[in-house]
N, C-alpha and C positions, 0 to 999 in steps of 0.2 A: 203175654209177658213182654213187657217192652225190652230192645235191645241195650246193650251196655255202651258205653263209652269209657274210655279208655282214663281219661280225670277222672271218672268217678269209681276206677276201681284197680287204680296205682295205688301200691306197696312200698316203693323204692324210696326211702329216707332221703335217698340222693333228690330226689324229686320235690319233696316241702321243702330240704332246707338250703339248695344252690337253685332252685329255678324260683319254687312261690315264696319262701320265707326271703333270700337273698334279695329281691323285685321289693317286696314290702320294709325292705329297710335301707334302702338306696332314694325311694321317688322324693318327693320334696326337698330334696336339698339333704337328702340322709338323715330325715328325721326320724324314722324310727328307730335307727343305728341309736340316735343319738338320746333318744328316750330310753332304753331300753339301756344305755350306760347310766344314764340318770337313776331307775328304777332300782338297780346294784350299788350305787352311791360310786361310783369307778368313774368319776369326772376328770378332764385332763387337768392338769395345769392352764391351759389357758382353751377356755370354752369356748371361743370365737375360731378356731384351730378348725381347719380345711383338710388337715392332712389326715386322712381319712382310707381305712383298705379294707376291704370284704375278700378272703378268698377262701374258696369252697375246696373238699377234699384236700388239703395242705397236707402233703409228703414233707417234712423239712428238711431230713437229710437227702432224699432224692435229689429232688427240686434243689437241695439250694449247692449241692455237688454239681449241678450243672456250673454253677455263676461262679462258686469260690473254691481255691483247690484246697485251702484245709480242711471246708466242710467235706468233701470227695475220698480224702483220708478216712474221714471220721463216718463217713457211710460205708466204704468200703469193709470196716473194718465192725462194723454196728448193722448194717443193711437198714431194710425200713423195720422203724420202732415202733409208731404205731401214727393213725392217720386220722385226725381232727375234722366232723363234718365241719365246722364255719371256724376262719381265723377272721376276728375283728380286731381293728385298732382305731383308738382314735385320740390324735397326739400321743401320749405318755403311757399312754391305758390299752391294754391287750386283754381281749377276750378273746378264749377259747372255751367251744361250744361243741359237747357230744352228744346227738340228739339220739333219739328212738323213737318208735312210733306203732308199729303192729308186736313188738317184741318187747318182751320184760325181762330182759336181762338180771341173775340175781344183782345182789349190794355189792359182793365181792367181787362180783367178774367187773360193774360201773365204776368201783375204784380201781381195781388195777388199770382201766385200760385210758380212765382219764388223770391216773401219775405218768402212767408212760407216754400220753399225749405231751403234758407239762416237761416232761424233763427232757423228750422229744426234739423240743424246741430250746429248753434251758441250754442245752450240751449244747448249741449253735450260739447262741447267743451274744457273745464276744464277736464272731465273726457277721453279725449283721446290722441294720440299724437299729436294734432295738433293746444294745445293753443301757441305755436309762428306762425304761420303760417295766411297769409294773403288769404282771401277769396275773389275771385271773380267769378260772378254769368253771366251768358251769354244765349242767345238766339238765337237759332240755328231752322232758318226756309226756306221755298224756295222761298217767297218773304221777302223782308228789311218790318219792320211792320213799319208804317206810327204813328208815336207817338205825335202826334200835340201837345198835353197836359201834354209832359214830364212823364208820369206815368212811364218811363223805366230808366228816368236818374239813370247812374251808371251802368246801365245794357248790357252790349256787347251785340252787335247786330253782329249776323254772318250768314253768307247763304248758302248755301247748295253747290252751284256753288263755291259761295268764297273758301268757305273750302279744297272742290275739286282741284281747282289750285294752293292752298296752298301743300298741298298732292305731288300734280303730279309734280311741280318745287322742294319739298323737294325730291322725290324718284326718278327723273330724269326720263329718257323719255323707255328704256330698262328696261321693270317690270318683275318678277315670272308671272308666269299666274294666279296665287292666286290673287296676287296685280291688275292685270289686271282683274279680275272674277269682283274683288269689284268695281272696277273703272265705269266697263261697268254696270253694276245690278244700282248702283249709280246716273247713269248720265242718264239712261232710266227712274228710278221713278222719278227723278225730272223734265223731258220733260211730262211723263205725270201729274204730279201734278200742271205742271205750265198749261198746255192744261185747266185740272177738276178747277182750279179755275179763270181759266179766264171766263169758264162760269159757275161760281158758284151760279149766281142771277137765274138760270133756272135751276138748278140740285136738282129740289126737286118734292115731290109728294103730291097728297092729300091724306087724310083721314076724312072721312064724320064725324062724330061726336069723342066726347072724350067716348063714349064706344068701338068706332072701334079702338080709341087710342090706350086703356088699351090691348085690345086684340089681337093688332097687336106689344103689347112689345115686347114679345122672339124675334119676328121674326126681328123688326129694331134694336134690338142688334145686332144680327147674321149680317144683312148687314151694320153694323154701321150708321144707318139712326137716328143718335143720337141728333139732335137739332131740334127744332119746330119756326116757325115763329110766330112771337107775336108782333103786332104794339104796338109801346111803349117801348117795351122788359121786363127789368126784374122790371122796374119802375109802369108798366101799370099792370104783372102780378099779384103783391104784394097787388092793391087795389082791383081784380076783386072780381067778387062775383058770387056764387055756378052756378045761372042762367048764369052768361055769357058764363061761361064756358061748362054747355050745351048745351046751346043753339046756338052758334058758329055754323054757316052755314059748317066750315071745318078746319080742320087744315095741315100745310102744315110742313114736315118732309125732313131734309136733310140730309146728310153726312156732308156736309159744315157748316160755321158758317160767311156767309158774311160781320154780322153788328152787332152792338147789339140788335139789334130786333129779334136774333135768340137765344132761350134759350134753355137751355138744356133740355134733355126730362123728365131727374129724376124730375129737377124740376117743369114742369109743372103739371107733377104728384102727387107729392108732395102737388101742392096746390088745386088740386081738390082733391085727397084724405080727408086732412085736413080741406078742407070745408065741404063735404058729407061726411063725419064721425063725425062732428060738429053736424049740420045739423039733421042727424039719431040722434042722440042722446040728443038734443035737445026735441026732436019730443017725443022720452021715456020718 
């Protein structure tokens, strides 16, 4: 068996879309930025415009409470709302881009988290330079998400492959090997991520009780074994009560989030804590 390397077996979102996807659309003169505004029709007002920003992990009220004291009110009193893998601009036109990549988040949890991106930044906005400037919000995954129920209208949808041919027709067929490094590291995590969630209904494990739960946290951090399976989902979690949740025959843990039936694990947490800390104290 040959040994691993470490590009070809990163997980970290943060990794395609501030180190390889960020590199792939700065080289030439920000041509791929600049296709890639093209391809969402989100042209500036004036296309020959230099003024140009890529910033990766964007906090807006953190970040921008350093610089201005009413944004520092307005965190103070808000904390972080929610935090945008890529902020593009270019001239008039803002993209903002929440990607994913090993994980399939349902429809409901990718809209809420890319409104609270948008309004994130909207709540700022007066106080930075970019109240002329039109906002658009996009979703950047390795399958098209299936939105039966419209929760994304408004929302670009883009793929990971898409993006990629986007890319490679803007930078032509003769790359840097830099340009080539990204391409290849690029096009490998998304064969395996398309592999991991086609069988994502079998990619999970058990754990016998919610004591084994609690005490196997550190450790499914560490391997991102971050959602729990729960018939019903977050509907059925909400009414349980202290017993069921003990007494649960097992619970099953994934990296994946196939359905909504797969809740995250803070929160199942969360509501047995809340019950059996009820519960004890009741009992005092």
């Amino acid at each position: 068996m040959s040994k691993i390397r470490f590009d070809e077996t990163a997980r970290s979102e943060r990794y395609f879309t501030a180190t390889l996807l960020s590199h792939l659309l700065m080289v030439n003169e920000f041509a791929g930025l600049k296709a890639l505004f093209k391809k969402l029709n989100i042209m500036p007002d004036n296309t020959l415009s230099a003024d140009i920003e890529i910033v990766t992990e964007l906090d807006p009220l953190r970040d921008g409470a350093k610089a201005k004291g009413n944004i520092k009110d307005i965190f103070k009193e808000r904390g972080r709302v929610a935090v945008p893998d890529l902020f593009l601009r270019w001239g008039n036109q803002i993209l903002v881009i929440e990607a994913k990549f090993f994980t399939a988040p349902t429809v409901v949890a990718l809209a809420d988290q890319v409104t609270k991106q948008h309004d994130a930044i909207a709540m700022i906005l007066d106080e930075t330079q970019y109240s002329h400037c039109e906002i658009k919000c996009a979703l950047l995954t390795v399958n098209e998400v299936r939105d039966e129920d419209e929760l994304l209208s408004g929302i670009s949808q883009l793929t990971w492959t898409g993006v990629i041919d986007i890319l490679r027709d803007t930078l032509g067929e003769e790359h840097q090997s830099n340009i080539d490094y990204c391409f290849k590291i690029l096009e490998n995590a998304v064969k395996r991520s398309e592999k991991e969630l086609i069988s994502n209904v079998a990619d999970y494990r058990l754990i016998a009780n919610i004591g084994e739960l609690l005490k196997a946290l550190p450790e499914l951090i560490v391997s991102e074994e971050l959602f729990v399976g729960y018939t019903g989902g977050i509907d059925a979690l909400e009414i349980a009560e202290l017993a069921t949740l003990e007494q649960r025959k097992h619970y099953k843990v994934s990296r994946l989030q196939p359905n909504s039936n797969w809740v995250r694990i803070d929160v199942v947490i969360k509501k047995y804590l809340d019950l059996k800390l009820g519960s004890d104290s009741s009992i005092d």
